[in-house]
C-alpha positions as CSV (number, residue, x, y, z in Angstrom):
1,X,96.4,108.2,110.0
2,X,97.8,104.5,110.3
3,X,94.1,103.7,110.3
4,X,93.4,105.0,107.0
5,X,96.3,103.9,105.6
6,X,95.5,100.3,106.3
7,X,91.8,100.6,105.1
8,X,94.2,102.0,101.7
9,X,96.7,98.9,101.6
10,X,93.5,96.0,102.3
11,X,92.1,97.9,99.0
12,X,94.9,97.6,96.9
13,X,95.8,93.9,98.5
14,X,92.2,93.0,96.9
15,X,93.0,94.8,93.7
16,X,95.6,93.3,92.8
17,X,95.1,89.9,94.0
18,X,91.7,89.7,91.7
19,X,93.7,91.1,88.8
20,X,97.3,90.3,88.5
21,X,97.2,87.0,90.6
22,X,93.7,85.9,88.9
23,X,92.6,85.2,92.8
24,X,88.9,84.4,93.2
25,X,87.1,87.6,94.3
26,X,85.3,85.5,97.0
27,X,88.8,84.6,98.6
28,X,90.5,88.1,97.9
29,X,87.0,89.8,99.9
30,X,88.2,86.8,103.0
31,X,92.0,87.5,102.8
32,X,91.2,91.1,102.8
33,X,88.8,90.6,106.4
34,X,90.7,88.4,108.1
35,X,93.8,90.0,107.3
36,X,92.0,93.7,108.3
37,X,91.1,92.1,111.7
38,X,94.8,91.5,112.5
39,X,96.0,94.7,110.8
40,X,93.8,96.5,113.0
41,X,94.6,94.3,116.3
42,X,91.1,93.1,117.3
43,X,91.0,90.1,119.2
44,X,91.9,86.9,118.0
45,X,88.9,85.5,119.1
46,X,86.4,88.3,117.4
47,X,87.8,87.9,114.0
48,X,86.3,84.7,112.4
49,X,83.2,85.7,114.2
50,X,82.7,89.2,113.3
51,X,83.6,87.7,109.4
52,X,81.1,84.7,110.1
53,X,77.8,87.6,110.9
54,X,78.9,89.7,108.6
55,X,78.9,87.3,106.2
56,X,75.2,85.9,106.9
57,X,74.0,89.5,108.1
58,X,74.5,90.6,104.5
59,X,73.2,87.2,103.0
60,X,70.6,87.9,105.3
61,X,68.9,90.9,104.3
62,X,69.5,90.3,99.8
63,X,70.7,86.5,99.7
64,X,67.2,85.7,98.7
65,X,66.6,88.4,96.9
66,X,69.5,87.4,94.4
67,X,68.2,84.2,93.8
68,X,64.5,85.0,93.3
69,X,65.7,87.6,91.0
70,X,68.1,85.8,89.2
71,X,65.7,82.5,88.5
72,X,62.9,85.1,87.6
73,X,65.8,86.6,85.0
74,X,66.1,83.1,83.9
75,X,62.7,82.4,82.6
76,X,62.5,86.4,81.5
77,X,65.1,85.5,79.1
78,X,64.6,82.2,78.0
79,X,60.7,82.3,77.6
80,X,61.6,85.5,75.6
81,X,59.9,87.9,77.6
82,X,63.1,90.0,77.8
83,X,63.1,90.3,74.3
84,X,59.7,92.0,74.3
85,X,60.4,94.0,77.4
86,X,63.1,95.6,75.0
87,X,61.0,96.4,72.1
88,X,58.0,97.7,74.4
89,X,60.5,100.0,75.7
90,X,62.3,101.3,72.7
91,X,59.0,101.4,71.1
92,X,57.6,103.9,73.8
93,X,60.8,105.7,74.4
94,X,62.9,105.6,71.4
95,X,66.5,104.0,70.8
96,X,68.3,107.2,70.4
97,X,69.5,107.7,74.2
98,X,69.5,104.0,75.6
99,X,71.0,104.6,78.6
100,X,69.1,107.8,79.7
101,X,66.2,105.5,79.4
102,X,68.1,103.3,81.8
103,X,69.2,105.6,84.3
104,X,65.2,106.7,84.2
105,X,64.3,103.6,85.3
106,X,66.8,103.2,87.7
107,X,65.8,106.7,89.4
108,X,62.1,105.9,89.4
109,X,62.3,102.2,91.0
110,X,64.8,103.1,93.4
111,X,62.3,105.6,95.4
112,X,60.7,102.3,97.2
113,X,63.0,99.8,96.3
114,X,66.6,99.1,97.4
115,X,69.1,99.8,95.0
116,X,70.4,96.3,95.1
117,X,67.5,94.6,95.2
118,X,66.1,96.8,92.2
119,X,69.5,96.3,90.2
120,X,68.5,92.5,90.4
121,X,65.0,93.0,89.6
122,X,66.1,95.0,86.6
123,X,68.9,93.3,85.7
124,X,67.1,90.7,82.6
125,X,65.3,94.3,80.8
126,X,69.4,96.1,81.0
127,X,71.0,93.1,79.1
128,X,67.8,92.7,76.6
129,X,67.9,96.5,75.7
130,X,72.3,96.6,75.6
131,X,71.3,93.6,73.2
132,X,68.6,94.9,71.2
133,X,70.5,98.2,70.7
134,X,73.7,97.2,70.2
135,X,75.3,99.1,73.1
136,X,77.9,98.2,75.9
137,X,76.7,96.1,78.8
138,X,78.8,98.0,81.0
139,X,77.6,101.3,80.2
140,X,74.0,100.6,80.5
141,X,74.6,98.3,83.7
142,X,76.5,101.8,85.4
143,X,73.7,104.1,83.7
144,X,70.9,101.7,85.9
145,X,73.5,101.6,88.8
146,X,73.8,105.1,89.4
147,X,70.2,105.8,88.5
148,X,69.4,103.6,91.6
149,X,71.9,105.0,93.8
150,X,70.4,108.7,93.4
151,X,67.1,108.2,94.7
152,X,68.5,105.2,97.3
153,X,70.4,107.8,99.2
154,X,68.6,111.1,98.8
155,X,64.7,110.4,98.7
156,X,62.7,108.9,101.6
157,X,61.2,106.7,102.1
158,X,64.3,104.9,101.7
159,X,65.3,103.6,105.3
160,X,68.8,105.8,105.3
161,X,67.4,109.4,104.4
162,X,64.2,108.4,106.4
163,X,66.4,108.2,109.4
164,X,68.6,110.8,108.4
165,X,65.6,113.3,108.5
166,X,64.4,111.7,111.7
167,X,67.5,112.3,113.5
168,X,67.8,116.1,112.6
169,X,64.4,116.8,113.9
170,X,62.2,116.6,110.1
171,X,60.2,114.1,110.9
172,X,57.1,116.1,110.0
173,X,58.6,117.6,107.1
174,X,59.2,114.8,105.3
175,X,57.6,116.0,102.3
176,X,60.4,118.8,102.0
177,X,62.6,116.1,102.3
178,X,61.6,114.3,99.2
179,X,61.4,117.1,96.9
180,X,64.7,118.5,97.8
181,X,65.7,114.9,97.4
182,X,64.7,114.2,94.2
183,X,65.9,117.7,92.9
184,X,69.6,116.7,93.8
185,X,68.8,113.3,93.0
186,X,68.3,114.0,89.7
187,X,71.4,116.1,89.1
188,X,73.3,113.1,90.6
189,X,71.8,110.8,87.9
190,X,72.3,113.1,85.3
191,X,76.5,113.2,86.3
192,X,76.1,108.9,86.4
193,X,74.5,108.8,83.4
194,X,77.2,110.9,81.4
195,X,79.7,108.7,83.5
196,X,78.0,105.6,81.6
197,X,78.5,107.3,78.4
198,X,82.1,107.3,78.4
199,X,81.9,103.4,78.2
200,X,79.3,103.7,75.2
201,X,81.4,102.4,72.3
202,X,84.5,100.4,74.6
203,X,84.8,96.8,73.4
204,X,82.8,95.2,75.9
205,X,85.1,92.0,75.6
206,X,87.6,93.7,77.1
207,X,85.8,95.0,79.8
208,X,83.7,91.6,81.4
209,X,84.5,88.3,82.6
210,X,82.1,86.9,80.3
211,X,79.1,87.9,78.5
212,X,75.9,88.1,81.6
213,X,73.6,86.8,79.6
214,X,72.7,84.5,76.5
215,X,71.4,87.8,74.4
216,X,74.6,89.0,74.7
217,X,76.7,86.4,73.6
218,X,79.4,86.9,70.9
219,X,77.9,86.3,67.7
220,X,74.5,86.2,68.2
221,X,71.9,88.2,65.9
222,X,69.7,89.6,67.6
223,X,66.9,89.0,64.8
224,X,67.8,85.3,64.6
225,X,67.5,84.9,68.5
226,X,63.7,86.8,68.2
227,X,62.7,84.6,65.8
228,X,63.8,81.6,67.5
229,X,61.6,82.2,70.1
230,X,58.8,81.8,68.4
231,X,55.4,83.4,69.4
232,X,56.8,86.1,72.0
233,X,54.7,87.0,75.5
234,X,52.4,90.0,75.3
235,X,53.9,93.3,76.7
236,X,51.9,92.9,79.9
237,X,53.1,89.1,81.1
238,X,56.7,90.1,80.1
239,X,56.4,93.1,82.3
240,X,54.5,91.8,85.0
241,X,57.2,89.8,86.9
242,X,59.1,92.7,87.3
243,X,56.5,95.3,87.5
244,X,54.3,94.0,90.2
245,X,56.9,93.1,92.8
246,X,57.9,96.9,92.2
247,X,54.7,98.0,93.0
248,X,53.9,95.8,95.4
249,X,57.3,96.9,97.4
250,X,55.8,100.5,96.6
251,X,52.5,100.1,98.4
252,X,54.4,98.0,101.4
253,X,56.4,102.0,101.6
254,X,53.3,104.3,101.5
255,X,51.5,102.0,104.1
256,X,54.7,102.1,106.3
257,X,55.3,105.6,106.0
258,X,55.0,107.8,108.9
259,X,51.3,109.2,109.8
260,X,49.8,105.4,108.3
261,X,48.0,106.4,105.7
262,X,46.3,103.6,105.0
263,X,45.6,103.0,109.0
264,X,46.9,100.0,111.1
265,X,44.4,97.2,110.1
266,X,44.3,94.3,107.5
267,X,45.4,96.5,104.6
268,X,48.4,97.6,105.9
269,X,49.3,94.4,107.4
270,X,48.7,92.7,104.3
271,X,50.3,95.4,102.4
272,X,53.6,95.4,104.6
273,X,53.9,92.0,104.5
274,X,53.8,91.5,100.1
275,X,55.8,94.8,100.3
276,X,58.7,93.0,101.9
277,X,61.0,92.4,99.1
278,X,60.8,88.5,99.4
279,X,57.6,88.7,99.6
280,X,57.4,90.5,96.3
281,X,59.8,88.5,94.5
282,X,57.7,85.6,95.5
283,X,55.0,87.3,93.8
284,X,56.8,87.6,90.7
285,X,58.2,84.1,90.5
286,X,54.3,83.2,90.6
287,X,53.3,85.4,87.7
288,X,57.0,84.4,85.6
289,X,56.0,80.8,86.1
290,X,52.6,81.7,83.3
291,X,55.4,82.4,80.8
292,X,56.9,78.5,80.7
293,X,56.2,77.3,77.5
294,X,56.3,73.4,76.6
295,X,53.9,70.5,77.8
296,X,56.4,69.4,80.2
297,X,56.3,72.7,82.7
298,X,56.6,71.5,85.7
299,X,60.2,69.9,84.2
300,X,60.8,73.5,82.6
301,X,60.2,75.3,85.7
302,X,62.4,73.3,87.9
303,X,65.3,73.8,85.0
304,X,64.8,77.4,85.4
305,X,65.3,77.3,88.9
306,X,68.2,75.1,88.7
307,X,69.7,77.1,86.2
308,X,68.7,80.2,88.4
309,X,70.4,79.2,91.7
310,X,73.2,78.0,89.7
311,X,74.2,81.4,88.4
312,X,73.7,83.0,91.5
313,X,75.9,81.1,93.6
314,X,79.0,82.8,92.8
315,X,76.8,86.4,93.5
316,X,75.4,85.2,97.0
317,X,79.5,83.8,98.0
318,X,81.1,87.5,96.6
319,X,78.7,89.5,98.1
320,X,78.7,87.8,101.3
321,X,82.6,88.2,101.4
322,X,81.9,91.6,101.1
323,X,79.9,92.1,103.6
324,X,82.3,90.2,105.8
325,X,84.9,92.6,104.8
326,X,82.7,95.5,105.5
327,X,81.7,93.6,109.0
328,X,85.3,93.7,110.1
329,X,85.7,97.7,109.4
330,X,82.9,98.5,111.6
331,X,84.3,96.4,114.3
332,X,87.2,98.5,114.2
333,X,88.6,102.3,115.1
334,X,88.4,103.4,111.8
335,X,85.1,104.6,111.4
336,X,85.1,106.5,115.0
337,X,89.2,108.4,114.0
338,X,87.0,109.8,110.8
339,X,83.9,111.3,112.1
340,X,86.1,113.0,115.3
341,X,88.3,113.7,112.9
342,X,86.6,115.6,110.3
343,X,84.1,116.9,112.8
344,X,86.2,119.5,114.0
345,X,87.0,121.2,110.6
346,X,83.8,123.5,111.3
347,X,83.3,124.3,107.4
348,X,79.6,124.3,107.5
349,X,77.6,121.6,105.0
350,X,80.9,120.3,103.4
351,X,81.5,118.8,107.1
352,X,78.9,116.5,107.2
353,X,79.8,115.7,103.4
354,X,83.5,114.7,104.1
355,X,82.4,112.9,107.7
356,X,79.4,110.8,105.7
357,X,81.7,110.3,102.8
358,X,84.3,109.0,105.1
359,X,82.4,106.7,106.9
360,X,80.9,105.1,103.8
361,X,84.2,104.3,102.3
362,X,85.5,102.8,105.2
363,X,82.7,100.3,106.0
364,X,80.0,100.2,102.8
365,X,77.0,100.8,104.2
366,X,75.1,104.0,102.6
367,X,72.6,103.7,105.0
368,X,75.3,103.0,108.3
369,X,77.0,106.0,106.8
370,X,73.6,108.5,106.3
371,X,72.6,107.4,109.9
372,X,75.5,107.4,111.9
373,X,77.0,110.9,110.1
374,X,73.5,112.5,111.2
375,X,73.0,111.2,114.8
376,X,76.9,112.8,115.2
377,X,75.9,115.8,113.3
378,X,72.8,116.7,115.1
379,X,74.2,118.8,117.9
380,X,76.3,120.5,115.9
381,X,73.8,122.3,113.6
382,X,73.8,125.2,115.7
383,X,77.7,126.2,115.5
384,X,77.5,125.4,111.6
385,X,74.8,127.7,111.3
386,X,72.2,125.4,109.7
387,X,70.3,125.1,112.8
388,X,66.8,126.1,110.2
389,X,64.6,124.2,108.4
390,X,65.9,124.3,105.5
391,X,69.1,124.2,106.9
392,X,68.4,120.5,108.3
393,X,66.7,119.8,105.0
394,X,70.3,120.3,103.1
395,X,72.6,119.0,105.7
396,X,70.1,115.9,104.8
397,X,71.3,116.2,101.4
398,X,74.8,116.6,102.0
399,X,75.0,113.8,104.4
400,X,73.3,111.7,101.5
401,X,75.7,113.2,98.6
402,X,78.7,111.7,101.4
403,X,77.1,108.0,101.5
404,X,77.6,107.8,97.7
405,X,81.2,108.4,98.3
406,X,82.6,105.8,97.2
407,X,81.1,102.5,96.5
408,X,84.1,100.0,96.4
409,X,84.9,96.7,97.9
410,X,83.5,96.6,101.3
411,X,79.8,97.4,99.7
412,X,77.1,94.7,98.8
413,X,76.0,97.0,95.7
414,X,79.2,97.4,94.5
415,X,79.2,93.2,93.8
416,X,75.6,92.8,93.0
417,X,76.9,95.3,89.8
418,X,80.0,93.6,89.2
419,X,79.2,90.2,89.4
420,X,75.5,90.8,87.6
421,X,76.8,92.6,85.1
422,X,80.2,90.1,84.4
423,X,82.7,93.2,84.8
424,X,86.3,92.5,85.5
425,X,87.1,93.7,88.8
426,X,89.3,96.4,87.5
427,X,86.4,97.3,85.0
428,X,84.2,97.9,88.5
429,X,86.1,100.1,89.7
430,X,87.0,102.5,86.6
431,X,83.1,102.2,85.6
432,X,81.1,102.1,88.5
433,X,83.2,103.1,91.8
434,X,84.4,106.6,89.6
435,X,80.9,106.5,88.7
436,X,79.9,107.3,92.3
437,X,82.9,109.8,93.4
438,X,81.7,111.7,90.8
439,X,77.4,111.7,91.7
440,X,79.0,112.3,95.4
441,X,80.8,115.3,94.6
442,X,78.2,116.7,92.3
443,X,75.8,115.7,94.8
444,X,77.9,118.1,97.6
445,X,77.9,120.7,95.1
446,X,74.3,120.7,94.0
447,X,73.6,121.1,97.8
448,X,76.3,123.9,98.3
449,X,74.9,126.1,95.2
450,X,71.5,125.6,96.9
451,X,72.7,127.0,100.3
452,X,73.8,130.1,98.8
453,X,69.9,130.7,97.6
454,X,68.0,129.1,100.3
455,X,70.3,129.9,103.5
């Protein structure tokens, strides 16, 4: 209990130090690890070092993605590309529900792609559509969050439910897998998208930092900005940037998946390798770079990126403190008390719920908490009485309804929103970590109701 309860304290310690003592969230995330590694009495000697990896291991795998998506953003927006991604969109979908449309997106994108990586991919076409509509920043930034995080922990071939599945012996049903998964998924985005609509018509002023992007700053028309512009990109080259490193990273999946469907030679290897998402990003940067405008372009271009790696500085430093912070609660107990803990309640698929939900609040990782819950879960499918096909298929599902439960400080995505999108800390955590108790218990009841039909 002493374990939780110091997990509790480091939360609130970050809380309030970000919002009643104005502390940088970079340092709060660093006071929070280093003071979590005494707290929890690991050696002296491991603390710094298990801070340092987690720091890079997290910088590792999205630090790159974060800047090639924000100096991508960059020229989006300035070569007025956003602008026509928003009016292609409202044009083809409507403006009455703008942040259904977002949470489509989110759900669509997220089947291949990471949900923070696609969050920074999507992140100029969010701010251009809040603009052009007229509609909080916050609520469309939590309707493409949670959009993201539906398919991200439900649908292969996602890494987390891909191993998930592997672990409880579906390998070769994999296809069940994904269309339970998207069924729940989609509940789950439906519960974050009517989360997002709470925070429709809030004052967005009260709820960010500062506005995330120049099409949102306070006072500017809309119309006016359009026409400053000038002659606006076609809807294809506005697209593309994003677009093809989506589908690229799309292609990179399928080839990967299990069975090689497109065989083991120069096509997948070529495939794998752009459908890496650096690689992909890379990509896009190329095809962004036909939108610079001016004679001077190889000047514009290295403003953009300037101006690109200046804004996400402050992204790449938070979000490596979180994963520093998240570092130090795997090193510890904490994670090991919970799933022995909670693995003896025997109370069928709302075990390996509370277990996986457990495990991702204390260290962050959706895909640490899908993979680990499983492999501990595996022998026990027997004495729950899901020991079935479809049994292993939902205890998938509930495992994956658990790793969306809750997405706070210790997790990468939780920044990439925050910070993105400009929210106040304490806005985070009222918008987007309630956001994602509430997909993770609708989640855990979708997969109950369908128990009672299919078991």
């Amino acid at each position: 209990m002493a374990l939780v309860l110091i997990l509790l304290l480091l939360v609130a310690c970050i809380v309030f130090s970000t919002t009643k003592l104005k502390l940088h969230p970079f340092l709060a995330l660093l006071g929070a690890a280093l003071l979590g590694g005494f707290a929890y009495q690991m050696p002296l000697l491991e603390i710094v070092k298990t801070i340092n990896s987690g720091f890079g291991g997290i910088l590792g795998y999205i630090g790159i993605v974060i800047v090639l998506g924000t100096i991508i953003g960059v020229i989006l927006e300035r070569s007025g590309a956003a602008i026509t991604m928003a009016e292609t969109v409202i044009r083809v979908l409507g403006e009455r529900f703008p942040t259904l449309t977002m949470s489509i997106i989110g759900y669509l994108v997220s089947i291949p792609v990471f949900c923070d990586s696609g969050f920074v991919i999507l992140n100029s076409l969010k701010n251009a559509l809040a603009a052009r509509m007229q509609v909080s920043v916050v609520a469309m930034s939590v309707a493409l969050a949670t959009g993201l995080y539906a398919t991200h922990t439900f649908v292969p071939p996602t890494p987390g439910p891909i191993a998930a599945a592997g672990n409880l012996g579906l390998e070769s049903q994999l296809g069940l897998v994904i269309a339970v998964g998207m069924l729940v998924g989609s509940i789950t985005a439906l519960a974050g998208w009517l989360w997002a609509n709470r925070f429709l018509k809030q004052d967005d002023h009260q709820l960010l930092e500062e506005a995330p992007s120049e099409l949102l700053a306070d006072g500017v028309d809309f119309a006016e900005l359009k026409a400053r512009y000038g002659q606006l990109p076609s809807a294809t080259q506005a697209f593309a940037p994003i677009f093809v490193p989506i589908l690229l990273i799309c292609m990179g999946s399928v080839a990967a998946f299990p069975g090689k469907p497109l065989g083991d030679g120069l096509l997948y290897l070529t495939l794998n390798f752009l459908g890496q998402p650096v690689a992909a990003l890379l990509v896009g940067l190329a095809i962004a770079c036909t939108l610079l405008k001016g004679a001077d372009k190889r000047q514009h271009f290295h403003d953009q990126v300037v101006s690109g790696i200046a804004s996400a500085a402050p992204i790449l430093l938070i979000t490596g403190a979180g994963g520093a912070f998240g570092a130090v609660l795997k090193a510890t107990p904490l994670g090991d008390y919970l799933g022995q803990s909670l693995s003896s309640l025997g109370i069928g698929l709302f075990m390996p719920f509370l277990v996986s939900a457990a495990l991702k609040t204390a260290q962050g990782s959706s895909t640490v908490a899908l993979v680990t819950t499983s492999a501990l879960v595996a022998p026990l499918l027997a004495p729950l009485g899901l020991d079935s096909e479809m049994g292993r298929v939902l205890t998938v599902m509930a495992i994956g309804a658990g790793a969306m439960t809750v997405s706070h400080a210790n997790d990468s995505f939780f920044w990439v929103v925050a910070q993105f999108s400009r929210m106040k800390v304490t806005t985070a955590y009222r918008a987007q970590t309630m956001a994602t108790l509430v997909q993770g218990i609708t989640g855990m009841i979708s997969v109950w109701l369908l128990s009672l039909i299919l078991l």
